[in-house]
DSSP file (Angstrom, degrees, kcal/mol; ACC not computed):
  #  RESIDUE AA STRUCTURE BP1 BP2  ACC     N-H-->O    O-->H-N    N-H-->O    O-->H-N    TCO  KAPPA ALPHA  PHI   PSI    X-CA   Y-CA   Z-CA
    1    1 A X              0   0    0      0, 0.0     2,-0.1     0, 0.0     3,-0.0   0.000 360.0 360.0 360.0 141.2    2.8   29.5   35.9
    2    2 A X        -     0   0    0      1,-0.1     2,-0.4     0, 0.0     0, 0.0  -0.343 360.0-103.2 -97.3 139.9    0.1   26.7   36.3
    3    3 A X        -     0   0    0     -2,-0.1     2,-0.1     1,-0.1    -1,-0.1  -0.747  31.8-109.0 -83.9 141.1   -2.2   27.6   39.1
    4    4 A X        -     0   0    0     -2,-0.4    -1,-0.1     1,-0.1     0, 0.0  -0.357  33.4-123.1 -70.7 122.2   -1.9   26.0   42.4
    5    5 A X    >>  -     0   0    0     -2,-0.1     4,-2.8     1,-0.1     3,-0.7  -0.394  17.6-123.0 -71.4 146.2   -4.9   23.3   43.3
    6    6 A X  H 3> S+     0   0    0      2,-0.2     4,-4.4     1,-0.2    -1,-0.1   0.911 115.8  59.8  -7.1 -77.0   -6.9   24.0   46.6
    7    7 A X  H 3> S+     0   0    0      2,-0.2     4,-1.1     1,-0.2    -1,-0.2   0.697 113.6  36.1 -20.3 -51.9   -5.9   20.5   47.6
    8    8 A X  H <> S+     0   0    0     -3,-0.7     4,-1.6     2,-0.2    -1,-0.2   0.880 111.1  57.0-100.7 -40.1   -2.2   21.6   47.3
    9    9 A X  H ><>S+     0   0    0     -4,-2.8     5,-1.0     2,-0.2     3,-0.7   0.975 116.2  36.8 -27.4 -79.6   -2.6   24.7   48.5
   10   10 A X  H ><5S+     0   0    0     -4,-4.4     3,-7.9     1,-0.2    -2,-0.2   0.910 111.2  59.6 -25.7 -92.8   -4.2   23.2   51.8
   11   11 A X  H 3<5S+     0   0    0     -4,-1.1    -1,-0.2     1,-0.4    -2,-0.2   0.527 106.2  49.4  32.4 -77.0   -2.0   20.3   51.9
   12   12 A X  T <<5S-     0   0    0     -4,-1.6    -1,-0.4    -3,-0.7    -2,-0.2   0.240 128.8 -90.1 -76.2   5.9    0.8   22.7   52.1
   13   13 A X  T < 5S+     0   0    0     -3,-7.9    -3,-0.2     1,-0.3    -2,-0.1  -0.053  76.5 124.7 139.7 -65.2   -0.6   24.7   54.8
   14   14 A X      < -     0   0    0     -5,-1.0     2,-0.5    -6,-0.2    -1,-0.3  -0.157  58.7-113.7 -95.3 134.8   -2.7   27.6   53.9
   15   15 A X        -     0   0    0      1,-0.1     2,-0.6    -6,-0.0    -1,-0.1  -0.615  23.2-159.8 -68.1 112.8   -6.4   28.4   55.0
   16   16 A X        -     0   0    0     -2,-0.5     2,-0.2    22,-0.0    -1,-0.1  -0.879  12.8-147.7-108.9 103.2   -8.5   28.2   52.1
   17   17 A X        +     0   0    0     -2,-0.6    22,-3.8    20,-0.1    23,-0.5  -0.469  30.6 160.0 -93.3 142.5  -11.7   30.3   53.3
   18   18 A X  E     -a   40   0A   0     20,-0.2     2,-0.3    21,-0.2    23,-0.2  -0.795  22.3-130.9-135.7 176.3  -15.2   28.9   51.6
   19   19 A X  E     -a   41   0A   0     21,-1.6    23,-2.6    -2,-0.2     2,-0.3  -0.987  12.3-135.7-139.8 149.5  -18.8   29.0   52.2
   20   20 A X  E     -a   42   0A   0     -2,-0.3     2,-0.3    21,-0.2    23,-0.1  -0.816  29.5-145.4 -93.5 140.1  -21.9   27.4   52.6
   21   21 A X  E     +a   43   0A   0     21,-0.7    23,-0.7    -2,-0.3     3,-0.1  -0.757  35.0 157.2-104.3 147.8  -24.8   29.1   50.7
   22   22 A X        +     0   0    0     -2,-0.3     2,-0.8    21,-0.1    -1,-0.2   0.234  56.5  89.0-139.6 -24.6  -27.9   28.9   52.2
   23   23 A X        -     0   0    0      1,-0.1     9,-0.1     2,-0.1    27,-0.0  -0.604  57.9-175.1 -79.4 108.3  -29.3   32.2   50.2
   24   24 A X        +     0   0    0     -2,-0.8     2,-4.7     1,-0.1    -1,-0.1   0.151  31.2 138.9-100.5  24.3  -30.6   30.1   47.3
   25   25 A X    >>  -     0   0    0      1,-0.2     3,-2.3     2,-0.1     4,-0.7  -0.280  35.3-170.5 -24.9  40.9  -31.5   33.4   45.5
   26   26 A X  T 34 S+     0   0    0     -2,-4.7     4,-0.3     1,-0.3    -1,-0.2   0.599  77.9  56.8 -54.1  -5.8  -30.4   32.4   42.5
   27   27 A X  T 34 S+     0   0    0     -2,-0.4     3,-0.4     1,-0.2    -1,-0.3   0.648 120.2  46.3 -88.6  -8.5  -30.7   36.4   40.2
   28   28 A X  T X> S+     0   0    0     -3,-2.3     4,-2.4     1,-0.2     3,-1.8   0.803  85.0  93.4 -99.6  -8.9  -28.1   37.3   43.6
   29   29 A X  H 3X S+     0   0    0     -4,-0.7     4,-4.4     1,-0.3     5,-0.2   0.921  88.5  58.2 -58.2 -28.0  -25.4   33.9   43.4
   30   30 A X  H 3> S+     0   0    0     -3,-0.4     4,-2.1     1,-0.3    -1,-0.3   0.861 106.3  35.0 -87.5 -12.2  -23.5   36.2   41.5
   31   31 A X  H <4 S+     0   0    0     -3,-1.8     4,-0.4    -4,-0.3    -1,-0.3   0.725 117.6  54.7 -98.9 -26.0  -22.9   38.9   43.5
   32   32 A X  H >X S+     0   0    0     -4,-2.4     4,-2.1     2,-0.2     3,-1.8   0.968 106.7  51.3 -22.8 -75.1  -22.7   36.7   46.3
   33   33 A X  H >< S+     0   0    0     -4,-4.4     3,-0.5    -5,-0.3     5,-0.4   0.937 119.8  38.1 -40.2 -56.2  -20.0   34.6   44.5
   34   34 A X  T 3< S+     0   0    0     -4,-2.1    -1,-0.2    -5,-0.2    -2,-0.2   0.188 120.1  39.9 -84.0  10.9  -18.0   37.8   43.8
   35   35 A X  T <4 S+     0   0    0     -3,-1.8    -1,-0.2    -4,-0.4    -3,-0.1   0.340 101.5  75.0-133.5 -11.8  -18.5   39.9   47.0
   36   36 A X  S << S-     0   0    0     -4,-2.1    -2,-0.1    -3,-0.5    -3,-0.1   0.679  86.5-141.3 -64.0 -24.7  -18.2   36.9   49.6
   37   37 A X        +     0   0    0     -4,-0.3     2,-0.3     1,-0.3   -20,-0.1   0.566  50.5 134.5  -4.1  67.4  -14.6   36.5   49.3
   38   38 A X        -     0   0    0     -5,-0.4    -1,-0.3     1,-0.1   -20,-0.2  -0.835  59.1-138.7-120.2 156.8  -14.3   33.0   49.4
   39   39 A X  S    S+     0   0    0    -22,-3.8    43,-1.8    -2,-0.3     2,-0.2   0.495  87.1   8.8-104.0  -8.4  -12.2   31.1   47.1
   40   40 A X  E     -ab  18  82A   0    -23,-0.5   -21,-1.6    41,-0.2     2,-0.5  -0.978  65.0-138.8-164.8 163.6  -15.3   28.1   46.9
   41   41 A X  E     -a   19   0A   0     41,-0.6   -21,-0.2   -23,-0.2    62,-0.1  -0.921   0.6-148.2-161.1 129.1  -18.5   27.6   47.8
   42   42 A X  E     -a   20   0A   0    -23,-2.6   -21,-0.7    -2,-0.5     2,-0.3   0.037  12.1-177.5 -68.1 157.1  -20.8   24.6   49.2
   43   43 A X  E     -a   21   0A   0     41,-0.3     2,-1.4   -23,-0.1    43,-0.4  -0.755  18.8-149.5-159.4 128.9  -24.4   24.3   48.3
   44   44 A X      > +     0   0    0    -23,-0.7     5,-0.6    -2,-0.3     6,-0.2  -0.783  39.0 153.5-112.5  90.7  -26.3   21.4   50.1
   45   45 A X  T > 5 +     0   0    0     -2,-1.4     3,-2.0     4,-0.2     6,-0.5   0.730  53.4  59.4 -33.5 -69.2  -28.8   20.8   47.2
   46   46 A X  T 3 5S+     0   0    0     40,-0.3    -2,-0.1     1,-0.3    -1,-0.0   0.419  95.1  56.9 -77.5  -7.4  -29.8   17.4   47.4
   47   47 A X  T 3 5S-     0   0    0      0, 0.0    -1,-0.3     0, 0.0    -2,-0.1   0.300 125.3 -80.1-107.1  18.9  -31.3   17.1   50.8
   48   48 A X  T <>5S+     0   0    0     -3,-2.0     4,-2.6     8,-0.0    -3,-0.1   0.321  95.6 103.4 153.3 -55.6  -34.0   20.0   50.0
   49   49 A X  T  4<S+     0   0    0     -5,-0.6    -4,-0.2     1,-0.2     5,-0.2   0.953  88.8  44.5 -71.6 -57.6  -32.9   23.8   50.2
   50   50 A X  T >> S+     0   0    0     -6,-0.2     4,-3.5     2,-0.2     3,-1.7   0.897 120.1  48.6 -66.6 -52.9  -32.5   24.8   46.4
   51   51 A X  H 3>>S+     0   0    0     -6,-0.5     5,-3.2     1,-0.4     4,-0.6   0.925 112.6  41.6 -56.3 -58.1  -36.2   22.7   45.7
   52   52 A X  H 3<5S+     0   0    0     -4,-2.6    -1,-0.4     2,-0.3    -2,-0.2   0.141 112.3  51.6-105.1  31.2  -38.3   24.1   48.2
   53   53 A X  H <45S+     0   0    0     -3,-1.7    -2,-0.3   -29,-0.1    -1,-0.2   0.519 109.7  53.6 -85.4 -30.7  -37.1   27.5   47.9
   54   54 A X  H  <5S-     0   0    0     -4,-3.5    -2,-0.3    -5,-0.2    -3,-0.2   0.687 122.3-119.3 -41.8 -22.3  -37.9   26.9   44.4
   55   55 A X  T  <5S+     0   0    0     -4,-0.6    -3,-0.2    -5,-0.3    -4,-0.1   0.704  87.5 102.9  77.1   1.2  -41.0   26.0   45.8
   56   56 A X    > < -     0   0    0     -5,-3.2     3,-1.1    -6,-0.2     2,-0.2  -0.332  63.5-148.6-109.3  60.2  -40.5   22.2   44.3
   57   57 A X  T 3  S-     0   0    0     -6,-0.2    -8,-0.1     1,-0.2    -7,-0.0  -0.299  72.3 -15.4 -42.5  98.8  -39.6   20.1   46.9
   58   58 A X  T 3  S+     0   0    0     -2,-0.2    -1,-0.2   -10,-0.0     3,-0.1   0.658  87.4 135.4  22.8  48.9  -37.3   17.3   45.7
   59   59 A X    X   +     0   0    0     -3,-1.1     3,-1.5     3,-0.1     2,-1.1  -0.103  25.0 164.8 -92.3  -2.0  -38.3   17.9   42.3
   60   60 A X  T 3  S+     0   0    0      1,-0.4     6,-0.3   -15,-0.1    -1,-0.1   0.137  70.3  49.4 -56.1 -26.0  -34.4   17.6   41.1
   61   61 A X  T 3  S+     0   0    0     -2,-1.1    -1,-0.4     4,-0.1     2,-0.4   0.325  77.9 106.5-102.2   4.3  -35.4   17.2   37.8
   62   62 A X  S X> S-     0   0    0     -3,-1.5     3,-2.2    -6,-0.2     4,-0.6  -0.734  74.4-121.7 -96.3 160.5  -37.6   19.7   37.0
   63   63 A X  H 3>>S+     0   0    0     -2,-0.4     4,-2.5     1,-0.3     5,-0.7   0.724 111.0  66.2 -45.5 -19.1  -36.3   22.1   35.0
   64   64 A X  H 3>5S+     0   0    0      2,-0.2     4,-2.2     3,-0.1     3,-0.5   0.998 115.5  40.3 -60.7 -54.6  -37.1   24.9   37.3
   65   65 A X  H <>5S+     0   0    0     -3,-2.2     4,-4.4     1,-0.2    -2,-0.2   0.978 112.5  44.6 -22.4-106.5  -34.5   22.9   39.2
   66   66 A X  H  X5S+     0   0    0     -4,-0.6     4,-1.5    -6,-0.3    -1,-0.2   0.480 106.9  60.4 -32.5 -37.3  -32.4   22.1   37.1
   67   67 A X  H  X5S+     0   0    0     -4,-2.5     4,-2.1    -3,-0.5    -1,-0.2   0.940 107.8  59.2 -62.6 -60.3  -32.4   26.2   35.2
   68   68 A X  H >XXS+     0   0    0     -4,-2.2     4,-2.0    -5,-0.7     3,-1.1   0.951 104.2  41.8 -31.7 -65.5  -31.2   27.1   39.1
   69   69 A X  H >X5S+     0   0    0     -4,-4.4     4,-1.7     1,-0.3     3,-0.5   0.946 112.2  58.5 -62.2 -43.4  -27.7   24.8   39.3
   70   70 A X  H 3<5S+     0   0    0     -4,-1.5     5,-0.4     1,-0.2     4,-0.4   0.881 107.5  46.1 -42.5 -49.6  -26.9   26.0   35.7
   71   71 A X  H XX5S+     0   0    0     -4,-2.1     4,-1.4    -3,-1.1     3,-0.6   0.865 113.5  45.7 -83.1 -23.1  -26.9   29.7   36.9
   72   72 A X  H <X5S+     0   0    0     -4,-2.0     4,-0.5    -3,-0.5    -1,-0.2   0.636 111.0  54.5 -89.5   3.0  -24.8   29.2   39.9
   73   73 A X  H 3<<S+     0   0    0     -4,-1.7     4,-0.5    -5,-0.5    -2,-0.2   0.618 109.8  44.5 -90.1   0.5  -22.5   27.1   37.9
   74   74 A X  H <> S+     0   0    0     -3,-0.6     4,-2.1    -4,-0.4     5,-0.2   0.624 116.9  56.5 -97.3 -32.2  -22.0   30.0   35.3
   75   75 A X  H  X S+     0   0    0     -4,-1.4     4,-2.0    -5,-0.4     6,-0.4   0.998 109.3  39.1 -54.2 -52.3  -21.8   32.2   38.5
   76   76 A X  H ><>S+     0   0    0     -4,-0.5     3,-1.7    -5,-0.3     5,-1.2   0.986 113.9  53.2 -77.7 -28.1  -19.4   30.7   39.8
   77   77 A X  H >45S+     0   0    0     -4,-0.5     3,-2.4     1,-0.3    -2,-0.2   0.967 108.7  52.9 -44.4 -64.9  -17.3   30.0   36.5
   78   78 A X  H 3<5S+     0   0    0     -4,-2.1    -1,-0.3     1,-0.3    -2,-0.2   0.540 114.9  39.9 -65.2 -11.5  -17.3   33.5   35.6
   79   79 A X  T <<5S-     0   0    0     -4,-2.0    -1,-0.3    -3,-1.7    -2,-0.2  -0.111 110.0-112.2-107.3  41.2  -15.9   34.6   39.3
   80   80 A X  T < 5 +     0   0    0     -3,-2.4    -3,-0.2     1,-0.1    -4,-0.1   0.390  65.6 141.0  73.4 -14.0  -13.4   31.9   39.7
   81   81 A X      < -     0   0    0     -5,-1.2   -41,-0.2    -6,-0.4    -2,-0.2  -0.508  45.4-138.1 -99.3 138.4  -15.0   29.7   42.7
   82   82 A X  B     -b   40   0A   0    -43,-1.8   -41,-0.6    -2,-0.1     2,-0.2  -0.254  28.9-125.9 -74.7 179.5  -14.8   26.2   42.6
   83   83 A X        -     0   0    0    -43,-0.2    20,-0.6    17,-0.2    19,-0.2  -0.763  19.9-162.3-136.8  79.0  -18.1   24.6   43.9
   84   84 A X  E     +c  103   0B   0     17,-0.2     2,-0.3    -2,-0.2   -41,-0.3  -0.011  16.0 158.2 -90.8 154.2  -18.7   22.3   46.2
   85   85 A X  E     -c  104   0B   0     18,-1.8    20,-1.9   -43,-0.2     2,-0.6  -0.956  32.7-125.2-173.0 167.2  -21.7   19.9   47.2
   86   86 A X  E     -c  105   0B   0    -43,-0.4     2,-0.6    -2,-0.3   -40,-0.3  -0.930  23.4-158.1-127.4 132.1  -22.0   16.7   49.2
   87   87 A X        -     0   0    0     18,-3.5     6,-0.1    -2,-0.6    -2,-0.0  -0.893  17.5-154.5-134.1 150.4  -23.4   13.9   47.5
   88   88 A X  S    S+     0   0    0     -2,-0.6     2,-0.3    19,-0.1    27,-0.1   0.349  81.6  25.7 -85.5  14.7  -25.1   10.7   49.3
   89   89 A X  S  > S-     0   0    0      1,-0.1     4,-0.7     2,-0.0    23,-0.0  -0.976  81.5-107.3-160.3 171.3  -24.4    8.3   46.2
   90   90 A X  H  > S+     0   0    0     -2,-0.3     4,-4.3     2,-0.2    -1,-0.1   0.895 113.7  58.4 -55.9 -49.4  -22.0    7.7   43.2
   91   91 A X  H  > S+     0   0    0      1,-0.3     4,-3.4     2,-0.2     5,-0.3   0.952 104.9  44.1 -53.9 -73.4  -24.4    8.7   40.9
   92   92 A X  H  > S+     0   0    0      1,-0.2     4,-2.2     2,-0.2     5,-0.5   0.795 111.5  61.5 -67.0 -18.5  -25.2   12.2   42.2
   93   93 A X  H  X S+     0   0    0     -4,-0.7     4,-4.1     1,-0.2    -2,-0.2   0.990 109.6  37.3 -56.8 -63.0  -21.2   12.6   42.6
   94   94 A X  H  X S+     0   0    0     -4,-4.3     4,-1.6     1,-0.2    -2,-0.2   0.775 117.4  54.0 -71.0 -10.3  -20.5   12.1   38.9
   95   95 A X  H  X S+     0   0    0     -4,-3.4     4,-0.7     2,-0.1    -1,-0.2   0.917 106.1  47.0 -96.5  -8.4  -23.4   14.0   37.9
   96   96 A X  H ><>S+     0   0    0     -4,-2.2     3,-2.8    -5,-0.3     5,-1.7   0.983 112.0  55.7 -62.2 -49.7  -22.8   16.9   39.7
   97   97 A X  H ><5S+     0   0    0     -4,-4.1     3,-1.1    -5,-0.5    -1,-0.2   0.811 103.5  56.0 -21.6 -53.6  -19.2   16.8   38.3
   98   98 A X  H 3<5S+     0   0    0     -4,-1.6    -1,-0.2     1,-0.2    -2,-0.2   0.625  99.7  56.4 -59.3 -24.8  -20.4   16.7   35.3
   99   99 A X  T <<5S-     0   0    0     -3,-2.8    -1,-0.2    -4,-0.7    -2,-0.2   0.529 129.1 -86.6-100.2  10.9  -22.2   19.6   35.7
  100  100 A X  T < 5S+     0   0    0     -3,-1.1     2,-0.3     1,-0.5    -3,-0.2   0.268  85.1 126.5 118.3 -14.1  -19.3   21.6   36.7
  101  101 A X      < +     0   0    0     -5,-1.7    -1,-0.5    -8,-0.1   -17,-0.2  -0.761  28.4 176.5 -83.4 130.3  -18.9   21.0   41.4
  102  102 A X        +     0   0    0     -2,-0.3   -18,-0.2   -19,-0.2    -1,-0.1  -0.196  57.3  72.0-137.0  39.3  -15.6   20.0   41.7
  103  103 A X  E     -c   84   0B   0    -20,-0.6   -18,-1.8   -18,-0.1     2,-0.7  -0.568  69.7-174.3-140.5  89.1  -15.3   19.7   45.3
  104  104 A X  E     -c   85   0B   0    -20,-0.2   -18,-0.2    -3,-0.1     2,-0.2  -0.725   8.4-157.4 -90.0 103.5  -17.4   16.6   45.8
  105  105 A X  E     -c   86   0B   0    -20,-1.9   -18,-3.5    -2,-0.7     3,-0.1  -0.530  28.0-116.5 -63.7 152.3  -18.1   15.5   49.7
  106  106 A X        -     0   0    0      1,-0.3   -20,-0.1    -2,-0.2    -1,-0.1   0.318  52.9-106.3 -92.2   6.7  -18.9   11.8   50.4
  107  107 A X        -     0   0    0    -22,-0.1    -1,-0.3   -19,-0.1     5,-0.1  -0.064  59.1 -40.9 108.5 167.9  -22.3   12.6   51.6
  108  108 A X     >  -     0   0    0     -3,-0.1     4,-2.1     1,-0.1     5,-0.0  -0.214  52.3-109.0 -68.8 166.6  -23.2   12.4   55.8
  109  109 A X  H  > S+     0   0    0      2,-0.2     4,-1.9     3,-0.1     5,-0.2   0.850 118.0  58.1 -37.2 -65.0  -22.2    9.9   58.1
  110  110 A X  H >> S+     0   0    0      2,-0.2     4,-1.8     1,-0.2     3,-0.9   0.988 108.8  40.4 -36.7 -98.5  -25.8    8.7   58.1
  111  111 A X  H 3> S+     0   0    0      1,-0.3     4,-1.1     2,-0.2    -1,-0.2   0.513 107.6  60.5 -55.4 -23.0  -26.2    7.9   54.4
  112  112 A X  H 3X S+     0   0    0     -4,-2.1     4,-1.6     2,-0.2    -1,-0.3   0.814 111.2  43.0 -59.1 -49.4  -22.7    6.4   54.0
  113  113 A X  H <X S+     0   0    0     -4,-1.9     4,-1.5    -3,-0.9    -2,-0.2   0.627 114.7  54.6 -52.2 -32.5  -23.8    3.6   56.7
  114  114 A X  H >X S+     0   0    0     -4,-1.8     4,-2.1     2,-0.2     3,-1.5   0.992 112.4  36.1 -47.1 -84.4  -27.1    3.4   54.9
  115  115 A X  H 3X S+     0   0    0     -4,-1.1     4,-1.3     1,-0.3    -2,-0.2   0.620 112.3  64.1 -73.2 -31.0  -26.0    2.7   51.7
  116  116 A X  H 3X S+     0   0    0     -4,-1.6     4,-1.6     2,-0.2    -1,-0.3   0.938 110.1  38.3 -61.0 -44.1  -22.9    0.4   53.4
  117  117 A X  H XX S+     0   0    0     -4,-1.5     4,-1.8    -3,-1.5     3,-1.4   0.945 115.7  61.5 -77.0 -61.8  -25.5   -2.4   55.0
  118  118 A X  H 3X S+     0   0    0     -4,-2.1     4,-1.6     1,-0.2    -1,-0.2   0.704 105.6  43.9 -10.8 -51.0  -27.5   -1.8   51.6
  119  119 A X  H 3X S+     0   0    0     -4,-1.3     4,-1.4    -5,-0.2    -1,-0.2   0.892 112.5  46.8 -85.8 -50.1  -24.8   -3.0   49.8
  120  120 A X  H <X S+     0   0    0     -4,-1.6     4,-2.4    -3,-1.4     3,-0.5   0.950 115.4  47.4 -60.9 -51.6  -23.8   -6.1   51.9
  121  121 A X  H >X>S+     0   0    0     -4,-1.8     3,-2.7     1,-0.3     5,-0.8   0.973 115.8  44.7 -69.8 -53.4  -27.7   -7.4   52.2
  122  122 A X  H 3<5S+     0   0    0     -4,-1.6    -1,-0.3     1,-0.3    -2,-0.2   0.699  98.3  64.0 -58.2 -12.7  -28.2   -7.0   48.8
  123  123 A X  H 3<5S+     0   0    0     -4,-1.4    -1,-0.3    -3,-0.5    -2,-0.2   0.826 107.2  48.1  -1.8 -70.0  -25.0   -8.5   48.1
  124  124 A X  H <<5S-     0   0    0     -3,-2.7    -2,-0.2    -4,-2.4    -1,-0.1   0.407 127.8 -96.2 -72.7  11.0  -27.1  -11.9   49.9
  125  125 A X  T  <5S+     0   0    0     -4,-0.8     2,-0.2    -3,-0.2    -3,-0.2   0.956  77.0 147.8  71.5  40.4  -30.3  -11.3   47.6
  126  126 A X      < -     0   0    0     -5,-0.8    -1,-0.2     1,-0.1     2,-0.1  -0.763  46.4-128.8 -92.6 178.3  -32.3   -9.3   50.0
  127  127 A X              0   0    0     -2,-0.2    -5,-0.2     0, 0.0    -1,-0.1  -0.223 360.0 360.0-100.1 156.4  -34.5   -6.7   48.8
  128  128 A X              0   0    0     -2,-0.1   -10,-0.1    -7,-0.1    -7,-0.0   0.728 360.0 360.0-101.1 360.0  -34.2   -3.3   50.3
């Protein structure tokens, strides 16, 4: 039998318990993932927390970085949890996607309105 998505799970009813990680421990995501019991789990990345506990702040690309989301994306493969993460642009959607988060939020309130007047002036030839 084909496993049942979140999405339809929900959808149909049922409370689908998750979490947001804020312990960016990364040698502990796994036992986290596997002792939390939540069926997915959020990690707000991009505005901050992963970096500068890493002790890079917005650094996203260095490898230090970059080592981190690879081990909570094997974490979480190897205990089942989908992955969640909210991203403020297209770009960070599909590459986090790519990298395995497949519960992609459309980024705050705030940064959707940003990026909406962006779009229109630059639309007219302004500059940002």
């Amino acid at each position: 039998m084909p496993a049942t998505s979140i999405r339809q799970r929900a959808l149909a009813g049922e409370t689908i318990a998750g979490a947001m990680i804020f312990e960016f421990f990364v040698p502990g995501i796994s036992q986290i993932l596997r002792n939390a019991g939540a069926e997915y789990a959020i990690y707000d990345m991009e505005h901050g927390g992963l970096s500068n506990f890493l002790g890079i702040p917005g650094q996203f690309d260095n490898p230090a970085f970059r080592d981190a989301v690879a081990r909570i994306v094997a974490a979480a493969k190897s205990h089942g949890k989908a992955l969640g993460f909210m991203a403020s642009d297209a770009n960070l959607a599909r590459h986090y996607n790519a990298l395995g988060f497949n519960l992609i939020a459309s980024g705050t309130d705030q940064g959707l309105l940003i990026a909406g007047v962006r779009g229109i002036l630059q639309s007219l030839g302004a500059k940002p």
